[in-house]
C-alpha positions in Angstrom: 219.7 178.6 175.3 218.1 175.0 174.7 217.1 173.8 171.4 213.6 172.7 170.8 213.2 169.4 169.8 210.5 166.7 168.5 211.4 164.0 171.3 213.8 164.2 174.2 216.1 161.9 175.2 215.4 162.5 178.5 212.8 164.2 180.7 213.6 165.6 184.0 210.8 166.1 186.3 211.7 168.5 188.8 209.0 169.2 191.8 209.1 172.6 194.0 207.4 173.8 197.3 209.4 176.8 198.7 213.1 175.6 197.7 214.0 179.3 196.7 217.5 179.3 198.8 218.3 175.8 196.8 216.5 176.1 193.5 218.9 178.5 191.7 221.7 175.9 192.1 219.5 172.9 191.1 218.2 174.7 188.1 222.0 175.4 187.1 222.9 172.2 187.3 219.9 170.9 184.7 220.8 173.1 182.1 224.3 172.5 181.9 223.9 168.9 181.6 226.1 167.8 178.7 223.2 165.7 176.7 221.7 168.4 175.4 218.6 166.5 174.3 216.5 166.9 177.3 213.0 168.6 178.9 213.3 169.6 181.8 209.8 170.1 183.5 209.0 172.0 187.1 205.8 171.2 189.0 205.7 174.1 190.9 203.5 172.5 193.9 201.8 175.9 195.4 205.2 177.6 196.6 204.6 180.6 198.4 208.2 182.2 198.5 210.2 183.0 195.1 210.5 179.4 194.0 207.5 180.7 191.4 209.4 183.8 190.1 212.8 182.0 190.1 211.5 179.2 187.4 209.5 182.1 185.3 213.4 183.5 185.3 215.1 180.0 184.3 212.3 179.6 181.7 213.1 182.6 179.9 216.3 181.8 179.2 216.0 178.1 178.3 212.9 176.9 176.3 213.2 172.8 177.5 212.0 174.5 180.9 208.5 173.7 181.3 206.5 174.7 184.0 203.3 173.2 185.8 201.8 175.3 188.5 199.6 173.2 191.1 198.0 173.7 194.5 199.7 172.5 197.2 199.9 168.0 197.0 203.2 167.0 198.2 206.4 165.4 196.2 204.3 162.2 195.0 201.4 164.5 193.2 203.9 166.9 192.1 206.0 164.0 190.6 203.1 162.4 189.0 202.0 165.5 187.5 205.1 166.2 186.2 204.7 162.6 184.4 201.6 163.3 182.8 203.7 165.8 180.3 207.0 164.3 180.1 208.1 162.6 176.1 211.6 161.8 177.0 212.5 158.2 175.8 213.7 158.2 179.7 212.5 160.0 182.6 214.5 161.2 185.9 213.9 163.0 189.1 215.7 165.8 190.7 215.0 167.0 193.5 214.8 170.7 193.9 217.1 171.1 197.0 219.5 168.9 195.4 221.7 169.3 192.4 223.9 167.1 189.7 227.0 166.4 188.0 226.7 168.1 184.2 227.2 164.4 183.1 224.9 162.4 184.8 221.7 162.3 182.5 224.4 161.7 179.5 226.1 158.9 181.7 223.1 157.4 182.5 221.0 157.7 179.0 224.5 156.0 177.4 223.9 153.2 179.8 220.2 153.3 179.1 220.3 153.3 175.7 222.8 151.2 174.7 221.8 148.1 176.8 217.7 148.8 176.6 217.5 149.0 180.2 214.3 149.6 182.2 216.4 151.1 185.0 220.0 152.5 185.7 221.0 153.6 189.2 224.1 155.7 190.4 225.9 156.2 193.1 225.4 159.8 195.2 227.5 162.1 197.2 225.4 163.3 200.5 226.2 166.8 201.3 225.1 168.0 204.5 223.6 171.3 205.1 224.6 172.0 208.7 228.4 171.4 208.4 228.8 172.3 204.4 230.5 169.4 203.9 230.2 166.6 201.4 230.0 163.2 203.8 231.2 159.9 202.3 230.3 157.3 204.6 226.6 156.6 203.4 226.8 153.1 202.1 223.1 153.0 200.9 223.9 155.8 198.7 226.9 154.5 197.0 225.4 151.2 195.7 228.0 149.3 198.4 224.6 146.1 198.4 226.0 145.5 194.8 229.1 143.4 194.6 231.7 143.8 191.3 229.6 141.1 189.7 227.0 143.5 188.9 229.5 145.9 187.2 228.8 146.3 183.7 225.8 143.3 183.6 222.3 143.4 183.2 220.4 142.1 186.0 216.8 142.1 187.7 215.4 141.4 191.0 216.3 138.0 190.9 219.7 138.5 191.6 219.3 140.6 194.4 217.4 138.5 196.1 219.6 138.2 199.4 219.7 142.5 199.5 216.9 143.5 198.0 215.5 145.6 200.8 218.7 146.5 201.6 219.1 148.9 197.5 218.5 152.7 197.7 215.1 153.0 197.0 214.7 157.0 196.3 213.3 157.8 192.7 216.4 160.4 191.9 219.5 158.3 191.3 217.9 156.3 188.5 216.7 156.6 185.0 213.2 154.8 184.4 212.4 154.0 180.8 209.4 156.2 179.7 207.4 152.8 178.2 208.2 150.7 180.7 206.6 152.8 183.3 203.4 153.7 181.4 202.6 149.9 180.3 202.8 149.2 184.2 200.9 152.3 185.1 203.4 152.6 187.9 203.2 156.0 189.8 203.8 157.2 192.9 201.5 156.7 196.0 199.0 159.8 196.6 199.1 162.5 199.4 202.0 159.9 201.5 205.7 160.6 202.1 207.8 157.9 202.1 206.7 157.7 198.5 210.1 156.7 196.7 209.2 153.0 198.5 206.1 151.9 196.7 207.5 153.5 193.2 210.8 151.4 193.9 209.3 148.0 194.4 206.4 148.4 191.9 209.3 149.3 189.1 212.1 147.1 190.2 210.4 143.8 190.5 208.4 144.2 187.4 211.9 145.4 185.5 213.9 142.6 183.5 217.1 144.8 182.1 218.9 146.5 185.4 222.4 148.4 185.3 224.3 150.4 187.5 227.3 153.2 187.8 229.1 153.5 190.4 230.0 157.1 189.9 228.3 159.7 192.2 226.3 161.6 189.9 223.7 163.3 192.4 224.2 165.6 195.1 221.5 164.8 198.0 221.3 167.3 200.5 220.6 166.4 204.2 220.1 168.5 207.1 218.1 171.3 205.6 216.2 173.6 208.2 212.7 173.0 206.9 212.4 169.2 205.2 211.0 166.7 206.0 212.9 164.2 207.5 214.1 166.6 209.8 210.8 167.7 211.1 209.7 164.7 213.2 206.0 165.2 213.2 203.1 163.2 212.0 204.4 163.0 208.7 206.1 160.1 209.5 203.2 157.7 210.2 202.9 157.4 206.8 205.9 154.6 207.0 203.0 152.3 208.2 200.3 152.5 205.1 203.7 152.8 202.7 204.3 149.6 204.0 201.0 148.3 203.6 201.4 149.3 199.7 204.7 147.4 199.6 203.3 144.3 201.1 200.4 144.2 198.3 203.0 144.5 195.8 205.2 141.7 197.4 202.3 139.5 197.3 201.1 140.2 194.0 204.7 139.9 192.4 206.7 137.4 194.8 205.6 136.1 197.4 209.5 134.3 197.9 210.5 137.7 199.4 207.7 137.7 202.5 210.3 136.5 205.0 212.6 139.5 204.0 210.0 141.8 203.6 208.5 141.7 207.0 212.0 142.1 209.2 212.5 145.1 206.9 209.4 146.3 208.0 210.0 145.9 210.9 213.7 147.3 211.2 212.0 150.1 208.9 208.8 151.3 211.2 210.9 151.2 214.2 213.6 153.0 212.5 211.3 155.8 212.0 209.4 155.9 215.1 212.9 156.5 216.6 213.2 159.4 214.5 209.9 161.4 215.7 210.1 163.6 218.2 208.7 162.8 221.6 205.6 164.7 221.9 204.8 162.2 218.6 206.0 159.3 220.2 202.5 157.9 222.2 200.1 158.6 219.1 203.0 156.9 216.9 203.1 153.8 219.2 199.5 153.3 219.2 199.4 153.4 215.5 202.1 150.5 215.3 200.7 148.2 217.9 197.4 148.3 215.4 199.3 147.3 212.6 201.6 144.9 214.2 198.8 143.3 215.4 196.9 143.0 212.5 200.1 140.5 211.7 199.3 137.0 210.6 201.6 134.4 213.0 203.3 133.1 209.9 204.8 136.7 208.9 205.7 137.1 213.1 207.6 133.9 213.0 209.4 134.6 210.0 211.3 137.4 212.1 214.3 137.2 213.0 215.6 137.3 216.9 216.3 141.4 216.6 212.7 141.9 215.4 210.8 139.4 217.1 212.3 141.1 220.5 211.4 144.4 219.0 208.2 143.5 217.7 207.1 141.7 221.4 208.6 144.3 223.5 205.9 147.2 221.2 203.0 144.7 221.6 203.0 144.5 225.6 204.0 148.1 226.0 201.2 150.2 226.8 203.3 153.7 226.6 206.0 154.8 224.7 208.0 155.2 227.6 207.3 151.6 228.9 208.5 150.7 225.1 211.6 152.2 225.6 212.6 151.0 229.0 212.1 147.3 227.4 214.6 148.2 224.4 216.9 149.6 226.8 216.5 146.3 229.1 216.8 144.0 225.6 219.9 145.8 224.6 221.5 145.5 227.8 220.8 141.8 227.2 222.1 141.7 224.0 225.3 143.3 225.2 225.8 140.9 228.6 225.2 137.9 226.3 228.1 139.2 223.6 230.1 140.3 226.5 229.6 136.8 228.4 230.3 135.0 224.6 233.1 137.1 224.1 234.6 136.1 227.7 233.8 132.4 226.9 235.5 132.7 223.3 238.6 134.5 225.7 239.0 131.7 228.2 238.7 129.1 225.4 241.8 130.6 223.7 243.7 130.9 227.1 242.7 127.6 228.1 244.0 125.9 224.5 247.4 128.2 224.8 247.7 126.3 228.3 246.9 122.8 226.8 249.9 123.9 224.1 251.9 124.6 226.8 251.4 121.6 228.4 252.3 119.9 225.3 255.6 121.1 224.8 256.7 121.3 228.2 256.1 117.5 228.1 257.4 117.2 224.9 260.5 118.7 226.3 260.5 116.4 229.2 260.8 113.4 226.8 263.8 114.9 224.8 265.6 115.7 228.2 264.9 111.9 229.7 265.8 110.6 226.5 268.7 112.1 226.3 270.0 111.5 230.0 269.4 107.9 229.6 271.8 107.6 226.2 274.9 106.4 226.2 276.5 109.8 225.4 275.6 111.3 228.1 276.6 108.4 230.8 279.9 108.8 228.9 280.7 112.1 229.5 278.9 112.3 233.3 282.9 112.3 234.8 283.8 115.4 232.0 280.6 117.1 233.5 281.5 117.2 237.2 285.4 118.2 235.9 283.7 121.2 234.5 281.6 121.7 237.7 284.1 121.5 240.0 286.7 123.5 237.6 284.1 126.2 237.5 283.5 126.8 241.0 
């Protein structure tokens, strides 16, 4: 199966490290994509389970299966060795836990193609390993950031401006042109996780021709026994030099974004030290206080109110613990003064239903007086009491 060719449309870069439960699935879904005109190369980055012996079985039976066998880097060097061989006119990533629609790289390359776009970007389903189910209420995934204006327009940075740290930033939902990303020498960040960041911004806000789809193309599993994000270890003070990278290239390419930037780092770093496990926590918070020190003044008062109280409550904590005790007392703050706004807003709307009361009941008053002082109703006083009296 798989025709050799003299330049792909597409390359797919796919890394591995010990996916063999996943890869079979993945692999599958490559080589029954619908564009046919496609390499699909595997950086085999030092598995030690069958992830090697599955790919030598995949690459028997297609020949645009390349394979690159590496010692152990992580997803950034596997990535960026897989770009060193790739000749597609566009390149993707694929994950090898994950797997895709059969018409996503045809989809995507149409898109590509036919508007000369640096980058297109799709929409993904999340399926999550614990329950086997496919969950649909991941807005960052789904390109929800993007209004309809964006649908079928080409459009960079500059018209994101109010969201753009808000855009997926992972590498596997978009197609890169092969050109665009060699005459930028844009790769991804060495021997860090978080990597998809600094490859995001670097590309985006150099790109001038940006499309979307809205269709859920890719299939990104979460909740696998064994990644990353799940682990909670060390691996995730790497959010703090990432963001370091990202700052250098906000600097370097638009310095109109620093106000943004920096309460997204924020939001970001304490997202993430949230997500470490506790025995983590102490060395994490020390690590932070460094950087966020290391803030100039200008970048602290560009915070908003959220991240300023965030960002004072981690600089006068001396333990993790004492950290946490100062969110808890901030967000019991946060909810007395919305509770205490809400109750204000409350008695404002009772107190203006009383004042309307008080209006018609007065208004009323004035018919009724108005009324007993016409001449009608003198005349027909003596009819009145007849009545009375008849009636009782």
């Amino acid at each position: 199966m798989g025709d050799s060719m003299s330049k792909p449309k597409i390359s797919i870069v796919i890394p591995v490290y010990n996916v063999e439960t996943y890869l079979k699935q993945c692999l599958e879904s490559v080589i029954q994509q619908t564009l046919p005109e496609i390499e699909i190369i595997c950086v085999n980055d030092g598995s030690t389970d069958r992830s090697p012996e599955i790919l030598e079985k995949f690459a028997k039976k297609d020949n645009r299966i390349k394979i690159i066998n590496k010692n152990n880097g992580g997803i950034a060097s596997a990535r960026n060795k897989g770009l060193e061989h790739i000749n597609g006119e566009y390149v993707g990533f694929v994950d090898s836990d994950d797997w895709i629609e059969p018409h996503m790289y045809e989809t995507l390359y149409e898109n590509a193609a036919s508007n000369n776009c640096d980058i297109v970007m799709c929409s993904a389903h999340l399926f999550d390993d614990m329950t086997q189910k496919l969950r649909y209420d991941e807005p960052y995934f789904t390109l929800e950031s993007f209004n309809e204006s964006f649908d079928g327009v080409i459009f960079d940075h500059s018209k994101t401006a109010s969201f753009l740290f808000g855009i997926n930033v992972t590498a596997w939902n978009k197609l890169y042109k092969t050109s665009f990303l060699k005459e930028n020498n844009i790769l991804f960040p060495k021997e860090l996780d978080f990597e998809d960041n600094a490859f995001f911004y670097e590309s985006y806000l150099k790109a001038e021709r940006v499309s979307l789809i809205r269709d859920h193309l890719y299939f990104y599993r979460v909740n696998r026994n064994g990644s990353f994000i799940k682990s909670g270890n060390r691996r995730f003070f790497d959010i703090i030099p990432i963001y370091k990278l990202n700052e250098k290239i906000i600097k370097r390419t638009n310095k109109d974004y620093l106000k943004l930037f920096f309460n997204s780092k924020v939001s970001a770093i304490i997202s993430r030290y949230n997500q470490v496990d506790n025995s983590y926590k102490g060395e994490f918070l020390e690590i932070i206080k460094k950087d966020f020190a290391k803030m100039n003044s200008e970048y602290v008062d560009m915070l908003n109110k959220l991240n300023r109280t965030r960002y004072d409550n981690l600089i006068k904590s001396d333990t993790y613990r004492e950290y946490e005790l100062y969110e808890k007392i901030s967000q019991l703050n946060q909810s007395w003064r919305q509770q205490t706004q809400q109750s204000q807003e409350y008695q404002k709307k009772l107190d203006n239903q009383i004042k309307d009361c008080g209006k018609q009941i007065k208004q009323k008053n004035e018919i009724i007086k108005k009324m007993k002082s016409s001449k009608s109703w003198k005349i027909t006083k003596p009819l009145r009491k007849i009545g009375f009296i008849l009636k009782n």
